[in-house]
N, C-alpha and C positions, 0 to 999 in steps of 0.2 A: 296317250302319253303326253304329259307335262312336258317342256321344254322352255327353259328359263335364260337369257342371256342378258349376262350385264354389261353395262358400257358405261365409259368416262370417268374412268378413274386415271391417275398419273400421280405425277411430282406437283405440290404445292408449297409455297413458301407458309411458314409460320403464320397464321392472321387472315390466308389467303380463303378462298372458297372454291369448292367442287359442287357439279350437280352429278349424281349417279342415276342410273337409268336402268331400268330391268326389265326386259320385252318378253311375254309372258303367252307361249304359243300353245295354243290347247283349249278346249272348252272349257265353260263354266267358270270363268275369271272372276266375274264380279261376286262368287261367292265362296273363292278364297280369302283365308288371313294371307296378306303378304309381310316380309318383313325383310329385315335386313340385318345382318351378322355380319360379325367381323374377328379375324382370328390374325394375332400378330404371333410372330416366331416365339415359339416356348409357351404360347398362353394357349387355354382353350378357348372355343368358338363360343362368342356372347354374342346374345341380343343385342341390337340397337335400338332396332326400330321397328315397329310391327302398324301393321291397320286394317283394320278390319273389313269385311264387307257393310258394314255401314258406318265406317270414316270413322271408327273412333280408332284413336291412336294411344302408343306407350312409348314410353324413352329410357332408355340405360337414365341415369342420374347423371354420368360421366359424359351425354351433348344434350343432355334438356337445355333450349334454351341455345341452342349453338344448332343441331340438325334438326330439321322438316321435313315427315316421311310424307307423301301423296302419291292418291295412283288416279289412273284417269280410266275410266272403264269402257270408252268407248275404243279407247288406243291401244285397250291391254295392256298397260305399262306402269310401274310404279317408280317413284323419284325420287332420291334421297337428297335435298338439297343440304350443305355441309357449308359453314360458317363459323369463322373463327378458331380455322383449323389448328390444331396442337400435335407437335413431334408425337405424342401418347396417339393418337389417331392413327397413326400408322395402320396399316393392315391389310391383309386383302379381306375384302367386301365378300358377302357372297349374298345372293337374295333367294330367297326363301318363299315358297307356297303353302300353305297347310289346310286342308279339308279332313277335316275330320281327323281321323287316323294318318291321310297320307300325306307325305311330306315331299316337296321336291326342292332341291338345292341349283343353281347357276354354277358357273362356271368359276367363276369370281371374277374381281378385278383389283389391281391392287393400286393403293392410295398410299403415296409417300408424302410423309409433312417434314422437310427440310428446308434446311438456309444452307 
């Protein structure tokens, strides 16, 4: 079994930057897609950020250009570095595995962008 834990999310001012973190317990890591979702109150759960097992990556339109997904395969871990954070960023995070068919979600974390 999969077991996903995210960390470092909190309160950030407007502009400010997060790195998120998702430690990813279980075999066969480096040939999962990982990704990273995000679900604000009354919306549904989107895509952010995805990577693949050979690094290539996708971005919502909505932080191309603002967030950096990376994973590191020796750490099991993958990274959502967040830049030039926006109130609309809001959400809790969740990180995501997928192999094939199966999917596993984290726990989440939630990411507030206020002043």
């Amino acid at each position: 079994q999969v077991q996903l834990v995210e960390s470092g999310g909190g309160l950030v001012q407007p502009g400010g930057s997060l790195t998120l973190s998702c430690a990813f317990s279980g075999s066969m890591f480096s040939r999962y897609v990982m990704g990273w979702y995000r679900q604000a109150p009354g919306k549904q759960r989107e895509l952010v950020a995805a990577i693949t097992s050979g690094g290539s990556t996708n971005y919502a339109d909505s932080v191309k250009g603002r967030f950096t997904i990376s994973r590191d395969n020796v750490k099991n871990t993958v990274y959502l570095q967040m830049n030039s954070l926006k109130p609309e960023d809001t959400a809790v995070y969740y990180c995501n595995a997928r192999l094939t068919t199966f999917y596993y979600w984290g726990q989440g974390t939630q990411v507030t962008v206020s002043s």
